[in-house]
C-alpha positions as CSV (number, residue, x, y, z in Angstrom):
1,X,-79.1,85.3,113.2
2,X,-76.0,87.7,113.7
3,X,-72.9,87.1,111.2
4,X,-70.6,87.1,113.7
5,X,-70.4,86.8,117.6
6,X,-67.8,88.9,119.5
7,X,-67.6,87.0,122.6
8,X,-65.8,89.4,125.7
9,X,-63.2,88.4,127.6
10,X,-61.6,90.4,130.6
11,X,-58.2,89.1,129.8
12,X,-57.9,89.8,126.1
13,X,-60.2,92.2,125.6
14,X,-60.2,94.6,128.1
15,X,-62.0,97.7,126.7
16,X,-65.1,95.9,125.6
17,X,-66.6,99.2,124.4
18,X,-63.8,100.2,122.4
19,X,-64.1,96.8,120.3
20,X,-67.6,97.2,120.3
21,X,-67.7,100.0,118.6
22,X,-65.8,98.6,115.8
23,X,-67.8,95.6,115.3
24,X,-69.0,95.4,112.1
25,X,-73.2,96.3,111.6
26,X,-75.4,93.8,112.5
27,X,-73.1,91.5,114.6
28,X,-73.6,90.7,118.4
29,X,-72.1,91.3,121.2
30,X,-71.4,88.0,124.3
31,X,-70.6,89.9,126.9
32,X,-69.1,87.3,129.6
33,X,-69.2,89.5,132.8
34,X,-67.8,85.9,134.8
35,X,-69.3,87.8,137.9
36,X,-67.9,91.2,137.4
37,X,-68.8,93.6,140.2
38,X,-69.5,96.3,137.4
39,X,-71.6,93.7,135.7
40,X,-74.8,95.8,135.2
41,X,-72.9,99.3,134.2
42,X,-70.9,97.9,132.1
43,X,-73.7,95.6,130.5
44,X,-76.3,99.0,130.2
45,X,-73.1,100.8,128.4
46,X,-72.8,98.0,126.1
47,X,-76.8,97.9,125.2
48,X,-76.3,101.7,124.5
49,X,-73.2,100.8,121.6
50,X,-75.3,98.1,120.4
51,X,-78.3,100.2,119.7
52,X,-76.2,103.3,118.4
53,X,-74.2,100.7,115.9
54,X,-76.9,98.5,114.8
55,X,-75.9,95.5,117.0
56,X,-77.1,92.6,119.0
57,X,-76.4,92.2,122.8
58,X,-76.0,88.9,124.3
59,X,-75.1,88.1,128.2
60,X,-73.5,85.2,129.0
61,X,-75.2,83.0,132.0
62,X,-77.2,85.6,133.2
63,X,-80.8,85.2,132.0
64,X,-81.8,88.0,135.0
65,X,-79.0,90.7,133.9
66,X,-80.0,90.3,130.0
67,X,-84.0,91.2,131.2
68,X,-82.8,93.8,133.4
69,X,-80.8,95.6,131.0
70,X,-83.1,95.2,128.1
71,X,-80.1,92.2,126.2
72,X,-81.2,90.7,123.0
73,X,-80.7,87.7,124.7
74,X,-78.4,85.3,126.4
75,X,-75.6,82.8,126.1
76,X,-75.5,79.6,127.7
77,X,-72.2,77.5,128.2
78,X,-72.6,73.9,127.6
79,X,-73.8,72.8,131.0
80,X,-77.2,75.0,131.1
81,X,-78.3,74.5,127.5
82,X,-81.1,72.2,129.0
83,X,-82.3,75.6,130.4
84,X,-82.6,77.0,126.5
85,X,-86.6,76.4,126.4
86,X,-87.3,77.8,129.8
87,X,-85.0,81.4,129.2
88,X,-86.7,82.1,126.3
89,X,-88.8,85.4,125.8
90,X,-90.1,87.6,122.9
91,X,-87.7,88.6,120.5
92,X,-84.7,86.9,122.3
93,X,-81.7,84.8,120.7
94,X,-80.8,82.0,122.9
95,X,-77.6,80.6,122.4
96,X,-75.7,77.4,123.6
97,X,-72.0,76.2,123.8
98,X,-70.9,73.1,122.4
99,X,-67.9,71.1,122.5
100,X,-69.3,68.0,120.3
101,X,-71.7,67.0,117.8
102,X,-73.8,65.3,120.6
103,X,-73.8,68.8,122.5
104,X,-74.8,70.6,119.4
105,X,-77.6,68.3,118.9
106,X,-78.7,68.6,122.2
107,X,-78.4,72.6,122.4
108,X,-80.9,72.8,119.7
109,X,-83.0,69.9,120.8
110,X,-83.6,71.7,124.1
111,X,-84.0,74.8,122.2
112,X,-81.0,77.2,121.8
113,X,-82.0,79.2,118.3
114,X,-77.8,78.8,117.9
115,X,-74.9,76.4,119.1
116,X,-71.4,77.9,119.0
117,X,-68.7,74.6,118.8
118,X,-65.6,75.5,119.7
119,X,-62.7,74.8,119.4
120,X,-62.6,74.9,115.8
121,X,-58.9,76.2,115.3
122,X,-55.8,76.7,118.3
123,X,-56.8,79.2,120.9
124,X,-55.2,80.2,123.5
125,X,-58.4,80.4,125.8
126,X,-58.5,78.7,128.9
127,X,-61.7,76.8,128.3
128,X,-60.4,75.7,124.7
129,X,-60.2,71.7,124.4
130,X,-58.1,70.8,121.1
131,X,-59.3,72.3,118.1
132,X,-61.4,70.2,115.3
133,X,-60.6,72.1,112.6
134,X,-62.7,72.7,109.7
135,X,-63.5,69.3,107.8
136,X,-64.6,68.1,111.3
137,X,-67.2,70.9,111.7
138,X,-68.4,70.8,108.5
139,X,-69.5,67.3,108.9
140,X,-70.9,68.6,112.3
141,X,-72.9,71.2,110.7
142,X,-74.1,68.8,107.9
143,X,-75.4,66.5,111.2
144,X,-76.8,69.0,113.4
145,X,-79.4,70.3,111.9
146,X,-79.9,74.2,112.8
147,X,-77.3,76.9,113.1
148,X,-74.0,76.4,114.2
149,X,-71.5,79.0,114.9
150,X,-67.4,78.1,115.4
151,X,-65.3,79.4,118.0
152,X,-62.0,79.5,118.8
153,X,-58.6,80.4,117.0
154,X,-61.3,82.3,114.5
155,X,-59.0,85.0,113.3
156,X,-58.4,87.2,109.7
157,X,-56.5,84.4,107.9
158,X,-58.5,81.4,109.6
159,X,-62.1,82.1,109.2
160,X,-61.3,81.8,105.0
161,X,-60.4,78.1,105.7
162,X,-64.4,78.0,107.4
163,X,-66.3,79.8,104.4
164,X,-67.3,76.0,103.1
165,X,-68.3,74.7,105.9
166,X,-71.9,75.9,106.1
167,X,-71.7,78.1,109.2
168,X,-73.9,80.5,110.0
169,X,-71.6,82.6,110.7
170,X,-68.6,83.0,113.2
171,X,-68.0,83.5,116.5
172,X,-64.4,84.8,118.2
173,X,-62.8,86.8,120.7
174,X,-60.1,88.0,118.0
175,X,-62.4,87.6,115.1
176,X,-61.5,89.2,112.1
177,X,-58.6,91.8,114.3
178,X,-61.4,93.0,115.5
C-alpha cells in the first residue's frame, strides 16, 4: 500500500497536476472528479503524471472511469464500501471511507484492501464530522484489523502526532504542504 494518499479536491486544490507532480515517489493519487464534465481528460492526464513520477492513481466513485483510463484502482466513500468485493480487478487497490470503527470493520469485511477514517484532526472540509484525534485512532487501528489510513486536518506539524498510532500511512488534501 501507498505511504500516503493525496485526495483532490476542486476547491482547495485546484491544479491537481501541479500537486501531483510534487507528490512524493510511490504515493497515490484520489482523484475526486464529483462529476466534473472534464472527468476523463483530466483523469487520462493524471494516469500520465502518475506513471512518469512513480505513482498510484485512484478514482473516487467511479469504478467505470478508473477501467477506462487504465486507474490503479478506486475509492469508495462510506456508503458503497459493500460494493468493495464486486469492483475488484487484477492488480487494483480498492479503498473505503470510514467515519467509525464499525465502518472500518465493515470496509475491510466487504473487502476494501484499505479504509481511510477521517476526521482524525480539524479540517475544514465539508464532509468532515469532528475530529478523533490520535489516541482514538490508534485504538481504532489496534481493533480493525487491516490497514487504516487517517484523514483530515493531516498536515506538516500534525501527521508527527500520528507516527504511533500504527497507520499505514496517511491520507490528506494538504498533507505534508504538499
Amino acid at each position: 500500500m501507498p505511504p500516503l494518499l493525496f485526495f483532490t479536491d476542486p476547491e482547495r486544490t485546484p491544479d491537481i497536476e501541479d500537486a501531483a507532480r510534487r507528490l512524493p515517489r510511490g504515493s497515490a493519487i484520489v482523484y475526486r472528479s464529483f462529476g466534473a464534465a472534464d472527468a476523463e481528460t483530466r483523469a487520462r492526464g493524471l494516469v500520465a503524471i502518475a506513471r512518469r513520477r512513480g505513482l498510484l492513481l485512484l478514482i473516487g466513485a467511479d469504478a467505470a472511469l478508473a477501467a477506462k483510463v487504465g486507474a490503479d484502482g478506486v475509492h469508495l466513500p462510506e456508503r458503497l464500501a459493500h460494493r468493495a468485493r464486486l469492483l475488484k480487478r487484477p492488480g487494483w487497490i480498492v479503498t473505503a471511507a470510514a467515519h467509525s470503527a464499525l465502518a472500518a470493520r465493515r470496509g475491510l469485511a466487504c473487502g476494501a484492501d484499505a479504509v481511510v477514517v477521517s476526521a482524525i484532526f480539524a479540517s475544514n472540509s465539508p464532509s468532515a464530522g469532528p475530529p478523533i484525534g490520535p489516541l482514538r485512532l490508534a485504538q481504532l487501528v489496534r481493533t480493525t484489523g487491516g490497514a487504516v489510513y487517517g484523514l483530515g486536518g493531516i498536515n506538516s506539524k500534525t501527521s508527527r502526532r500520528l507516527m504511533p498510532a500504527g497507520l499505514v500511512g496517511l491520507a490528506a488534501v494538504e498533507a505534508l504542504r504538499i
